[in-house]
ZAVEXSE-536518 format. One line per 4 residues: their letters; for each residue x, y, z of C-alpha. Coordinates in Angstrom, 2 decimals. Layout:
<pts>
a	X:Y:Z; ...
</pts>
This chain:
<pts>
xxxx	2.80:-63.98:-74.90; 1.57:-64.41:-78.43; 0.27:-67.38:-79.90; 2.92:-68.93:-81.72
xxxx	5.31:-68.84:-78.40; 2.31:-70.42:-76.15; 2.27:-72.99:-78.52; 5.86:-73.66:-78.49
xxxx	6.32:-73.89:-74.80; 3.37:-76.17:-74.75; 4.73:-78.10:-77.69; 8.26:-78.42:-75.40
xxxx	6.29:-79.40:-72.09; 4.27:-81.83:-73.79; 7.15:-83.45:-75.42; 9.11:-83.74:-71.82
xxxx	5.95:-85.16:-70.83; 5.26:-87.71:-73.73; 8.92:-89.42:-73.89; 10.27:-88.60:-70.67
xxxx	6.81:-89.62:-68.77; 5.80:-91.74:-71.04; 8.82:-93.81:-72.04; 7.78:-96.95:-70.23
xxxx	4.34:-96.81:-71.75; 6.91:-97.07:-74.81; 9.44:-99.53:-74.08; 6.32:-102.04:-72.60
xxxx	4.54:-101.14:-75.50; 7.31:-102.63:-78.05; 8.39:-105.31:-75.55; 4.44:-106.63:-75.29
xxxx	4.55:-106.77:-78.93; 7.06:-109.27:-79.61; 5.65:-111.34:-77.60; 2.25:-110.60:-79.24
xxxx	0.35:-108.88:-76.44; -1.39:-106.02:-77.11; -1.90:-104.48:-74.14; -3.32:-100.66:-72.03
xxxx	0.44:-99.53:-72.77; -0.01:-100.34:-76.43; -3.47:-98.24:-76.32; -1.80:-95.75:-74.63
xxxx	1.10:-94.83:-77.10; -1.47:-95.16:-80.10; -3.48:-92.99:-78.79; -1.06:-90.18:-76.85
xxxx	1.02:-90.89:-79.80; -1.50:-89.97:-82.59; -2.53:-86.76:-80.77; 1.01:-85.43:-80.43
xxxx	2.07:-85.83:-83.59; -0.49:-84.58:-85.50; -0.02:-81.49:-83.41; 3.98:-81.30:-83.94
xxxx	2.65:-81.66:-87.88; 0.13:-78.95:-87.36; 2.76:-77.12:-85.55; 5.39:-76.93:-87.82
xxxx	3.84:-77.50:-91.07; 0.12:-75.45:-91.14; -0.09:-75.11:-94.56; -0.20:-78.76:-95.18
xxxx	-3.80:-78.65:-93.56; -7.02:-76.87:-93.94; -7.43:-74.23:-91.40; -10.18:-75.65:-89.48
xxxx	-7.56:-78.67:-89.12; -5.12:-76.79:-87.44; -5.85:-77.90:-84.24; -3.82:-79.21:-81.26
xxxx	-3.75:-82.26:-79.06; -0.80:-81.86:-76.72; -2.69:-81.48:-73.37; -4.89:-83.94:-74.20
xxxx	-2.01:-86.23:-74.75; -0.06:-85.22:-71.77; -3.48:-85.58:-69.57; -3.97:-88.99:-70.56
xxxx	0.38:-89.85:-69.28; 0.00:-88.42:-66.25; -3.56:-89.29:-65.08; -2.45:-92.94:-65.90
xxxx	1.13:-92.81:-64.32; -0.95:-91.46:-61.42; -3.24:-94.56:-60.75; -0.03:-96.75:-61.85
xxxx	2.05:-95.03:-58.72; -0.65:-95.88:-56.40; -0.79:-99.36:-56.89; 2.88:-99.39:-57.03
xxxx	3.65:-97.91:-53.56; 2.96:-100.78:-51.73; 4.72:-103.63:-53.82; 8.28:-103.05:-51.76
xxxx	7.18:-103.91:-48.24; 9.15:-107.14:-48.15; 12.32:-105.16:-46.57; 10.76:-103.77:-44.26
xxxx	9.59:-106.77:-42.78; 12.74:-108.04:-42.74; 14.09:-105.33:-40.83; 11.66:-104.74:-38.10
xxxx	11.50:-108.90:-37.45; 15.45:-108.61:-37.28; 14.77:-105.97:-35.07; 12.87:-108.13:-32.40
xxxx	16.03:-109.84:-30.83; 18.51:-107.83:-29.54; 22.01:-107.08:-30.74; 24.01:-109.18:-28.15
xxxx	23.51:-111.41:-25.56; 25.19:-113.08:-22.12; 26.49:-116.72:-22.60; 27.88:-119.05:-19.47
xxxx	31.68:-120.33:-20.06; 32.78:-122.70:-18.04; 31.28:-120.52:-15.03; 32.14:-117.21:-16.38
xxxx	29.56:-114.54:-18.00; 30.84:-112.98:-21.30; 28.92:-110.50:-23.45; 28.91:-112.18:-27.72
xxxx	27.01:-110.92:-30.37; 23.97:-112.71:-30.95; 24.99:-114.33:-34.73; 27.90:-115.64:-32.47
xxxx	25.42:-118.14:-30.16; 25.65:-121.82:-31.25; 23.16:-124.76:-30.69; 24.21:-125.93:-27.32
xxxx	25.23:-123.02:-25.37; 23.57:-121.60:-22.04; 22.38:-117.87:-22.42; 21.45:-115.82:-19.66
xxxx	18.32:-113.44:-19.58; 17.45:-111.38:-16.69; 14.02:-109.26:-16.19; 13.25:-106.92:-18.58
xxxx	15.59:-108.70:-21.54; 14.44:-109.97:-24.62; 14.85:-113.70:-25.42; 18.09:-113.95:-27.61
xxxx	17.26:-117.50:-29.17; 14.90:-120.56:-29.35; 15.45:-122.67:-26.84; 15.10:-124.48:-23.10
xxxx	15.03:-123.35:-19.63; 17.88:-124.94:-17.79; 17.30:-123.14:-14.49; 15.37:-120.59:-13.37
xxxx	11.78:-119.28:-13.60; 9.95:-116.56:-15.35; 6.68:-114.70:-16.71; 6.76:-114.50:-20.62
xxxx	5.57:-111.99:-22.51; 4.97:-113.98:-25.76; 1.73:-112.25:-27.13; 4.07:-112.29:-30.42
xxxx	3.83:-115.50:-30.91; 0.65:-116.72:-28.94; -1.43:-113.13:-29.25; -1.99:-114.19:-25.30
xxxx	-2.68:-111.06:-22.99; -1.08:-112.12:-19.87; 2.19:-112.96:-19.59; 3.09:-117.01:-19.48
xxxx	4.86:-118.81:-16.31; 8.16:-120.57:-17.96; 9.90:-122.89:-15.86; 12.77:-125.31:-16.10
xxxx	12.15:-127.68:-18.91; 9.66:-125.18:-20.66; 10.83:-123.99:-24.24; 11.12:-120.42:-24.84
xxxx	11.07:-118.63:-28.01; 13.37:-115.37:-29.51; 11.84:-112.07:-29.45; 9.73:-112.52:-26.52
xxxx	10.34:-110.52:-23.42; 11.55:-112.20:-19.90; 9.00:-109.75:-17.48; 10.65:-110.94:-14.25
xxxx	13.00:-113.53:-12.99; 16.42:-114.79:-13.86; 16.97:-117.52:-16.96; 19.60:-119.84:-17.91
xxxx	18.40:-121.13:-21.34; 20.31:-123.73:-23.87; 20.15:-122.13:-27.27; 18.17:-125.28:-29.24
xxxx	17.96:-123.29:-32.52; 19.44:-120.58:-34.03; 20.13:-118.39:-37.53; 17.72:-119.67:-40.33
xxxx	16.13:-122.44:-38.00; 15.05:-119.74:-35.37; 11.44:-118.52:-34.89; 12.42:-115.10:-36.03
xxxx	13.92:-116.78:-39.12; 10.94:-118.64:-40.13; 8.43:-115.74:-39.71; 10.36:-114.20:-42.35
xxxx	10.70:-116.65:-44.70; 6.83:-116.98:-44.48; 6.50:-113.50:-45.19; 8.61:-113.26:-48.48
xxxx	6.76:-116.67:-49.57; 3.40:-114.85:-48.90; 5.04:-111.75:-50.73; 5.73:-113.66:-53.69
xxxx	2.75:-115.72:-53.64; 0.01:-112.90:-53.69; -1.16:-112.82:-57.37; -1.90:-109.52:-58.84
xxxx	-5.60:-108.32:-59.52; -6.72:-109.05:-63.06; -8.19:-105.95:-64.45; -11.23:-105.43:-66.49
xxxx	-9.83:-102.68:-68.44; -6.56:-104.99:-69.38; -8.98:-108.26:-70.82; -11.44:-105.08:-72.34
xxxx	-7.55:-103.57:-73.87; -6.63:-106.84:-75.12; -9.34:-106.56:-77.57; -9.88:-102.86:-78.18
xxxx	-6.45:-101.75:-79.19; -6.47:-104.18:-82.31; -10.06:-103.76:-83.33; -8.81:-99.75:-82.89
xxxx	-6.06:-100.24:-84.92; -7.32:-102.19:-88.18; -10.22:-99.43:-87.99; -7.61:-96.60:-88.51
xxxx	-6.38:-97.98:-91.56; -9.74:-99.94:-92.76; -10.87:-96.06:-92.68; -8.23:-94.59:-94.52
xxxx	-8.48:-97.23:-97.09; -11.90:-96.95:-97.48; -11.54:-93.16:-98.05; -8.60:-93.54:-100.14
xxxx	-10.10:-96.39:-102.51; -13.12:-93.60:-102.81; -10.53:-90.80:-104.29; -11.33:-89.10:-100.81
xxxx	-7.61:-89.13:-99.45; -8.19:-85.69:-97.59; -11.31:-87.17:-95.65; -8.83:-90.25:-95.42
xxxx	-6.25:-89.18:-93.28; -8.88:-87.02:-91.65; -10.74:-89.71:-90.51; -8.31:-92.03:-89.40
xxxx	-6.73:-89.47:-87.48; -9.82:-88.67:-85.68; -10.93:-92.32:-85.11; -7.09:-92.61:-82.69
xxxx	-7.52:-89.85:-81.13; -11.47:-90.22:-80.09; -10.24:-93.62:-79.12; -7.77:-92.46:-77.30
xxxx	-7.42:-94.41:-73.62; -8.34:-91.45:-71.12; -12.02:-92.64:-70.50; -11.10:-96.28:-70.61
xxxx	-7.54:-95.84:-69.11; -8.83:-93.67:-66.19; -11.78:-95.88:-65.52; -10.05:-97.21:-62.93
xxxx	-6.91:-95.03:-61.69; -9.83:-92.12:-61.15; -11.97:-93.88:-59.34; -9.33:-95.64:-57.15
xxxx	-7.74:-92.50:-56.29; -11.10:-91.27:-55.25; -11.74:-94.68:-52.92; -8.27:-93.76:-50.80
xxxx	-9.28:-90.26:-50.28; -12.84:-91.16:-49.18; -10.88:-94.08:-46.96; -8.81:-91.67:-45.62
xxxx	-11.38:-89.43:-44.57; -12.92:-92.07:-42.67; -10.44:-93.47:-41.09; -9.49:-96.72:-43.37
xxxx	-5.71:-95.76:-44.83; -5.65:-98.37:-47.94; -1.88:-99.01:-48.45; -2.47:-101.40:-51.51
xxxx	-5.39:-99.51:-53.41; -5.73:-103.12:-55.34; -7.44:-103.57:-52.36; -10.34:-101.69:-53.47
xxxx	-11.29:-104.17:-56.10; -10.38:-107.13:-54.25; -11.92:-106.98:-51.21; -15.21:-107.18:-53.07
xxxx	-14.84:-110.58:-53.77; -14.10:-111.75:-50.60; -16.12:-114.71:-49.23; -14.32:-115.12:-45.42
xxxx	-13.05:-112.61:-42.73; -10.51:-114.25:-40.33; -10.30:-112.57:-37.02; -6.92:-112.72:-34.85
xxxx	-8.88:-112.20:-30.96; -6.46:-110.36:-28.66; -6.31:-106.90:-29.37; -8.86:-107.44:-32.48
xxxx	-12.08:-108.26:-31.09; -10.93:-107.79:-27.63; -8.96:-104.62:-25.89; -5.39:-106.25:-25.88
xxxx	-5.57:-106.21:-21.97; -6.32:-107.68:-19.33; -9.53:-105.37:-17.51; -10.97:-105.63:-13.98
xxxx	-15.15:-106.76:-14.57; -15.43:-107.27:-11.03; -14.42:-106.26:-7.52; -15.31:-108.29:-4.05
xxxx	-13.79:-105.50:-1.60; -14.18:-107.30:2.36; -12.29:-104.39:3.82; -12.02:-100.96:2.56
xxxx	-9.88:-99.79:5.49; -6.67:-102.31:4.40; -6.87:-102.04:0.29; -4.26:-99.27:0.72
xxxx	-1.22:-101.85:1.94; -1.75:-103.22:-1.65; -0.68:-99.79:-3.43; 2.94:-100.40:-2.61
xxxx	3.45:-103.50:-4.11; 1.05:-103.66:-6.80; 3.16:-100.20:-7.78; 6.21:-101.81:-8.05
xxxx	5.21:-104.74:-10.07; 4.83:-104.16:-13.91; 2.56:-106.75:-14.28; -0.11:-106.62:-16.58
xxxx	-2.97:-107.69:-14.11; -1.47:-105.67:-11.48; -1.50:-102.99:-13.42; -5.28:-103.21:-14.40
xxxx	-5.99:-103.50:-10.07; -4.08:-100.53:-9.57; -6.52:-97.67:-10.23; -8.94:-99.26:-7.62
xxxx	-6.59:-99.37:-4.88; -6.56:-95.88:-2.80; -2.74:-94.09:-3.40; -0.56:-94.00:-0.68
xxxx	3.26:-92.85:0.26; 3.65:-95.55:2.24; 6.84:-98.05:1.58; 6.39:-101.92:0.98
xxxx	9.51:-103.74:2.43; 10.89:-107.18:1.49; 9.07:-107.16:-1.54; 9.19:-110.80:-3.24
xxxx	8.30:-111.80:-6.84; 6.69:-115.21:-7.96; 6.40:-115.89:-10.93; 3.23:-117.41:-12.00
xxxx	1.88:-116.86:-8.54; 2.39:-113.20:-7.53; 3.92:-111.18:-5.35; 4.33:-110.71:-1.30
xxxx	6.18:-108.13:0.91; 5.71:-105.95:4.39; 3.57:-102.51:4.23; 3.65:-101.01:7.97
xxxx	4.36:-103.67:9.68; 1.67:-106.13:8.06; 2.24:-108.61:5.98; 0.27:-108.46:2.28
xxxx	0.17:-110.99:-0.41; -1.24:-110.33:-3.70; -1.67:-112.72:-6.69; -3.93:-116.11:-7.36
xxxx	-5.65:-118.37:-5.09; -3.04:-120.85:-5.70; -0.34:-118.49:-4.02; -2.44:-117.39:-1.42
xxxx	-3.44:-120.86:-0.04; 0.13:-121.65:0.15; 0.84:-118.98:1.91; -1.88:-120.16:4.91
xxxx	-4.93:-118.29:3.13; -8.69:-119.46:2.68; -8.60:-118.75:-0.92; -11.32:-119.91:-3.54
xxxx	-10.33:-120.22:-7.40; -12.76:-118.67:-9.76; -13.00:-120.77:-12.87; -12.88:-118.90:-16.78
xxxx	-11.42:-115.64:-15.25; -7.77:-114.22:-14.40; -8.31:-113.73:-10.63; -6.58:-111.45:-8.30
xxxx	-6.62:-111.60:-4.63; -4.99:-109.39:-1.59; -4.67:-110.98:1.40; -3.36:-108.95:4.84
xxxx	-2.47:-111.01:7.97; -3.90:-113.68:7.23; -7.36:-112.78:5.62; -8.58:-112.13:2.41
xxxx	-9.60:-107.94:2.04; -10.17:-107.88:-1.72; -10.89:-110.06:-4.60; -10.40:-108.97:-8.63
xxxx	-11.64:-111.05:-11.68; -10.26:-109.92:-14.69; -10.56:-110.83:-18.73; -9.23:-109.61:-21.85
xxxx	-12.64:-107.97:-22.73; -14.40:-107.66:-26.19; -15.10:-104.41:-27.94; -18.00:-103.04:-27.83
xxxx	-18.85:-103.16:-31.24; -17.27:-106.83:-32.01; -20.42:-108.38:-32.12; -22.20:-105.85:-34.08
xxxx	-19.02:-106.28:-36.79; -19.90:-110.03:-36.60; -23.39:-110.09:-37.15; -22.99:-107.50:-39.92
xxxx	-20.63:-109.61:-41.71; -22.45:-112.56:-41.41; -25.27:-110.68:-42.86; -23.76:-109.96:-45.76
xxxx	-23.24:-113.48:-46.56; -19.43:-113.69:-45.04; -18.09:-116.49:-43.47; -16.62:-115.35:-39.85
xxxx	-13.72:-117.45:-38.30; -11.40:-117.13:-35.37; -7.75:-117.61:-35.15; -5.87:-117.45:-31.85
xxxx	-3.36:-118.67:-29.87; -4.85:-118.84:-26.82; -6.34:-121.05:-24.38; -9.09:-123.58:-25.61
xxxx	-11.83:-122.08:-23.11; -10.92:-118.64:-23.94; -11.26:-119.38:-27.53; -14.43:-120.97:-27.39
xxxx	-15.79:-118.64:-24.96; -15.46:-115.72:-27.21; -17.17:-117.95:-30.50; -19.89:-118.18:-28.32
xxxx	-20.64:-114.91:-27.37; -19.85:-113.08:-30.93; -21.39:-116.66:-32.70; -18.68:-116.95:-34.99
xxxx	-18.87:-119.87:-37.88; -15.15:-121.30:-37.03; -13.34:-121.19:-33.87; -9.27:-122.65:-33.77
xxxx	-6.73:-121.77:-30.98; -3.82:-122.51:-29.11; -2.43:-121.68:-32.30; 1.63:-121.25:-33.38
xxxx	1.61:-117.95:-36.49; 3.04:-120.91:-38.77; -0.72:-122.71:-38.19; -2.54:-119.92:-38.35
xxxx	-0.65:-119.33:-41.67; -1.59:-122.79:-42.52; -4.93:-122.60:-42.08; -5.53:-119.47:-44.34
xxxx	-3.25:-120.96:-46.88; -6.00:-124.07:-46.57; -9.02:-122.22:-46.99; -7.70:-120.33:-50.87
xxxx	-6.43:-124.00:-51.97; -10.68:-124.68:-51.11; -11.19:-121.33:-53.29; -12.27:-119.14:-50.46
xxxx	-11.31:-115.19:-51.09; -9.95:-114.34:-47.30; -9.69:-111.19:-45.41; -7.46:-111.24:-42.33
xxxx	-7.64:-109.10:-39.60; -4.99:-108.82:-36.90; -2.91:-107.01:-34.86; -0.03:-108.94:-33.98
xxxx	3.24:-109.90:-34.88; 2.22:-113.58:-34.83; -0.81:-112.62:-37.37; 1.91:-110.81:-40.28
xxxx	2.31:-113.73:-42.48; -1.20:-114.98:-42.13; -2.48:-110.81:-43.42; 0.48:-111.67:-46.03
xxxx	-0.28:-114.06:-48.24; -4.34:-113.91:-47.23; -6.40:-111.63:-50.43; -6.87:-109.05:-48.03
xxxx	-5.02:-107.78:-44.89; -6.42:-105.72:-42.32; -4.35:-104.01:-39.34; -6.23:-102.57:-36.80
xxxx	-5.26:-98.90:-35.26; -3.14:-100.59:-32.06; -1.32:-103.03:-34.48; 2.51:-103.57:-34.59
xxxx	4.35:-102.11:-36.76; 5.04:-105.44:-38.55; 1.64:-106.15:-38.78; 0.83:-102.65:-40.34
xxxx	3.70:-103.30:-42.79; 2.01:-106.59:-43.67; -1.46:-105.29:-44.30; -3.17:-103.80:-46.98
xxxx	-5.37:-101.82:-45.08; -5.17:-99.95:-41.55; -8.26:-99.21:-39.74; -6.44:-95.98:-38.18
xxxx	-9.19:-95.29:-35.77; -9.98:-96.86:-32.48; -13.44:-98.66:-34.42; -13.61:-101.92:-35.64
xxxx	-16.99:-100.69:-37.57; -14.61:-99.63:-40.16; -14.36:-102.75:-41.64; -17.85:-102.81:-42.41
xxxx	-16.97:-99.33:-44.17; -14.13:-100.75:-45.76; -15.86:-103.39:-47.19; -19.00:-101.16:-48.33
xxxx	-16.36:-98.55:-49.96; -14.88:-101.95:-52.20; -18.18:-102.35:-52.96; -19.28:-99.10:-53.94
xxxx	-16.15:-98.69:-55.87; -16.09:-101.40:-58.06; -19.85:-100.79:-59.05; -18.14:-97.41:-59.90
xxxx	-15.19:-98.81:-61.60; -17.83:-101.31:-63.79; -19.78:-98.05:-64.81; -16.62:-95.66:-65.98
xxxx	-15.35:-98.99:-68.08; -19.62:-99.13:-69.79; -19.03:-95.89:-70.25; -15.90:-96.30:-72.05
xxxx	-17.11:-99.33:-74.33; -20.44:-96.77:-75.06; -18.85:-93.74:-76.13; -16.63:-95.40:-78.13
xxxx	-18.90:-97.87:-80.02; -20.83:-94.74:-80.86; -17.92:-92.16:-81.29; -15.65:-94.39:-83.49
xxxx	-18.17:-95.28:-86.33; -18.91:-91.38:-86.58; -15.33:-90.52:-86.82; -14.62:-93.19:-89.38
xxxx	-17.37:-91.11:-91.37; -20.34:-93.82:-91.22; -21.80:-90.40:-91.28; -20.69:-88.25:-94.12
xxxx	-23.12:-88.84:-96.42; -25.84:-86.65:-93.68; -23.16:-83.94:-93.87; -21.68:-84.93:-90.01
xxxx	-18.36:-85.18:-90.15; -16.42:-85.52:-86.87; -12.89:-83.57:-87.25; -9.86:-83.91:-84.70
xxxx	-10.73:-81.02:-82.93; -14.45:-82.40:-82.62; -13.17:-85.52:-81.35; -10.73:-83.84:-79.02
xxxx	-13.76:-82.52:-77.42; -15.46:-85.90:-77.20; -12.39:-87.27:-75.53; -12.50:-85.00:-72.81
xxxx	-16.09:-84.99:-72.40; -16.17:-88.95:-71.87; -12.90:-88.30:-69.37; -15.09:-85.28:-67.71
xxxx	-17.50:-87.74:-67.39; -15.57:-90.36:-65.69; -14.03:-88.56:-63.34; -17.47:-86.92:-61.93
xxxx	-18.87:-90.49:-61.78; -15.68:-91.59:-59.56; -16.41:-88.06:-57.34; -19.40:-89.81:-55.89
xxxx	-17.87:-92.17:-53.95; -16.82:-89.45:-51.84; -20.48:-89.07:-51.40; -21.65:-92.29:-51.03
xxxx	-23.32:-94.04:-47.59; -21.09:-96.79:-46.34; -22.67:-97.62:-43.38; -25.42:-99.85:-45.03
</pts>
């Protein structure tokens, strides 16, 4: 391929490239300017713009310039498009998340549901319940609608709403809430609020006010733009004039020429794209997926981490922390029962409890209480002490613990306390944070004791719980009116619109999918450490992100006078091609500078 075709094809690529590419940079670019706002899209057309056309000139037209100005600019231009569409995608990917929220809250109640008519059970879509009717739910079934137990009794999974780890004893009277889960038992319920009024409903409207609420992150480089491109500009033509008035209209053009294109925006326009895209991949690496890579300027200035507890500083489940075992020889009747109950406690018993093929018979369900039935002949009752004194048992209650006992003909063989217990490297996360000036707090819905209990051991600032997700959303909404910069951290479906409209959301690696679509970040390893990571990466990036921009202002306070000529009169003259080169040595430079993050210790 000889010369004149290479150029040509690079001269058609290019152009695809510049006004295909680059036609928002364009249409932003004259749209900013009626309104008088000269902004990085402005920059960027100046300076992609001055490049490619004085190649298409040199291109088609050689003899109109000396030969050692026959030089071209088109991958420079194209370069500077691309690497700042790039670092434009990325913060672009997660701005349509809204939807999906939508669609996986919808998702929470099911399709249909059983109504009572005057005695008779019919099947109805669920848009079809009205305020008033009775809805059945058997085990197993979601909750349809908001509303009242009218008869019946049940254990209620409603860590969505509560983040609770144990299932909740509803009775008649109690109010139940859509989207939770009805573990056992048989419900009547009157529907008390449905559509837009539901809880469902209003979790969504919170997150598409949080959605719309989050402000985006004002960039350095954009206030640094506002003032470069028309100080860039008036130089141009202050240069040609100058050469022009001095019969010099050769250097003129020459030198306004070269004082766009040194200025052109690929140091100070890749400042940050470079050294964000560098951030995710060293995030990635370690295990912190940054959906929103705004994120990695923001959470810098953050001044408060909120903490959801279940399933964020603790496991999410209920685990066994100690064992009285009276007799060995009958723990085996318990295998049965505790097999056939799906239970979350009963399930955390069950590996302690020898296996067995034996059959339980006339196996009975209580909610709230436990669970009783016949295993060779004996009789074997497993749940609280509550349930076992009523049932003719010398039971003692064990205060700040889920207990679970197993009583066999009368007498008590085996005794289980049980908590939701904390990870391992909670406190450590605490402290840390705390250390580096952070203000810890705790959010939960659940019990007072528990709540407090957990403050105490991890000696966190602010403790609140028994909490609904509208007050925890509340309360962050609170602390920003104060001016506090929050990062949330959660897991739940109750925690969403609280990681919405806080600065920062977190999702941990065992988070709902709601929750993940909520946050900004995922800790996608099993390690709440990585916060402290995630942090220290923000950190180290936008000390990174502060040096590319220095850089930028520096090479062009020095590179601009010398292509205007401030130097002629020495005999240094900076050409295009010269400048060229100084561009991409200031965008080589930038782009090593953000390749250390990948190298950097985040552990401190």
């Amino acid at each position: 391929m000889n010369e004149t075709t290479k150029n040509t094809l690079i001269f058609l690529l290019a152009t695809v490239v510049q006004f295909y590419a680059g036609f928002d940079f364009y249409r932003s670019a004259i749209s900013n300017l009626k309104n008088r706002i000269a902004d990085m899209n402005l920059l960027v057309v100046i300076g992609t713009s001055a490049a490619y056309f004085y190649s298409v000139f040199v291109l088609l037209f050689p003899n109109l310039f000396p030969v050692d100005m026959r030089n071209l600019y088109f991958d420079g231009a194209a370069a500077i498009i691309t690497f700042v569409l790039l670092g434009r995608y990325l913060e672009s990917r997660s701005r349509n998340k809204a939807s999906d929220f939508m669609k996986k809250l919808l998702s929470l109640k099911p399709e249909k549901a059983t109504i009572l008519v005057d005695g008779k059970e019919i099947d109805v879509p669920i848009e079809n319940i009205v305020v008033g009717d009775a809805v059945i739910v058997r085990a197993g079934e979601k909750i349809p609608v908001d509303g009242v137990i009218i008869s019946g009794s049940a254990e209620i999974d409603q860590s969505m709403v509560t983040g609770e780890s144990v299932p909740v004893l509803k009775k008649e009277g109690d109010t139940v809430i859509g989207g939770t889960v009805n573990t056992n038992g048989y419900l009547v319920i009157r529907a008390e609020k449905t559509g837009k009024n539901s809880f469902v409903s209003q979790m969504i409207k919170l997150l598409s006010e949080a959605q719309e609420k989050k402000p985006p992150i004002g960039r350095l480089a954009d206030k640094i733009v506002a003032i470069f491109v028309p100080a860039i500009m008036i130089i141009s033509i202050l240069t040609f004039d100058v050469w022009y008035i001095l019969d010099r209209p050769d250097i003129a053009f020459l030198s306004a020429v070269s004082v766009l294109i040194i200025a052109c925006p690929c140091a100070l326009g890749i400042a940050t794209p470079i050294a964000v895209v560098a951030s995710v991949g060293r995030g990635a690496k370690e295990g912190i997926l940054i959906k929103n890579p705004e994120m990695v300027e923001r959470i810098n200035s953050i001044d408060t981490v909120i903490f959801d507890k279940t399933g964020t500083l603790t496991e999410g489940k209920p685990s066994v922390i100690k064992k009285v075992i009276k007799n060995e020889n009958l723990l085996f009747v318990a295998y049965p029962l505790l097999k056939s109950s799906s239970h979350p406690v009963s399930q955390a018993v069950l590996p302690y409890i020898p296996e067995t093929d034996v059959k339980a018979e006339d196996i009975k369900s209580v909610p709230g209480k436990g669970i009783k039935g016949k295993v060779n002949g004996m009789e074997v009752i497993i749940g609280n002490s509550v349930f076992l004194s009523e049932n003719g048992y010398t039971a003692e209650a064990s205060s700040g613990y889920t207990e679970l006992l197993i009583g066999v003909d009368g007498t008590v063989v085996a005794q289980f306390l049980l908590e939701d217990r904390l990870k391992d490297e909670a406190k450590y996360v605490v402290s840390k944070l705390k250390q580096m000036g952070l203000k810890t707090v705790l959010l939960t819905g659940d019990k007072e004791d528990v709540g407090k209990k957990v403050c105490s051991t991890l000696q966190i600032d602010e403790c609140y719980y028994q909490l609904l997700p509208e007050e925890k959303y509340t309360i962050v909404k609170e602390k920003q009116r104060k001016g506090k910069r929050v990062a949330f951290v959660g897991d739940g479906i109750n925690d969403a619109p609280s990681m919405a409209v806080s600065d920062v959301g977190i999702a941990v690696l065992q988070a709902t999918d709601i929750a993940k679509e909520a946050g900004d970040i995922i800790l996608i390893k099993k390690d709440l450490r990585l916060l402290i990571k995630a942090i220290n990466l923000s950190k180290q990036s936008f000390r990174i992100i502060k040096q590319n921009l220095f850089w930028a202002y520096v090479y062009n306070l020095i590179g601009i006078p010398v292509a205007a000529g401030i130097l002629y009169s020495f005999g240094i003259m900076l050409k295009p091609v010269l400048a060229g080169i100084a561009m991409s040595f200031s965008s080589v430079t930038v782009v090593l500078n953000a390749l250390r993050i990948q190298f950097k210790n985040l552990e401190e």
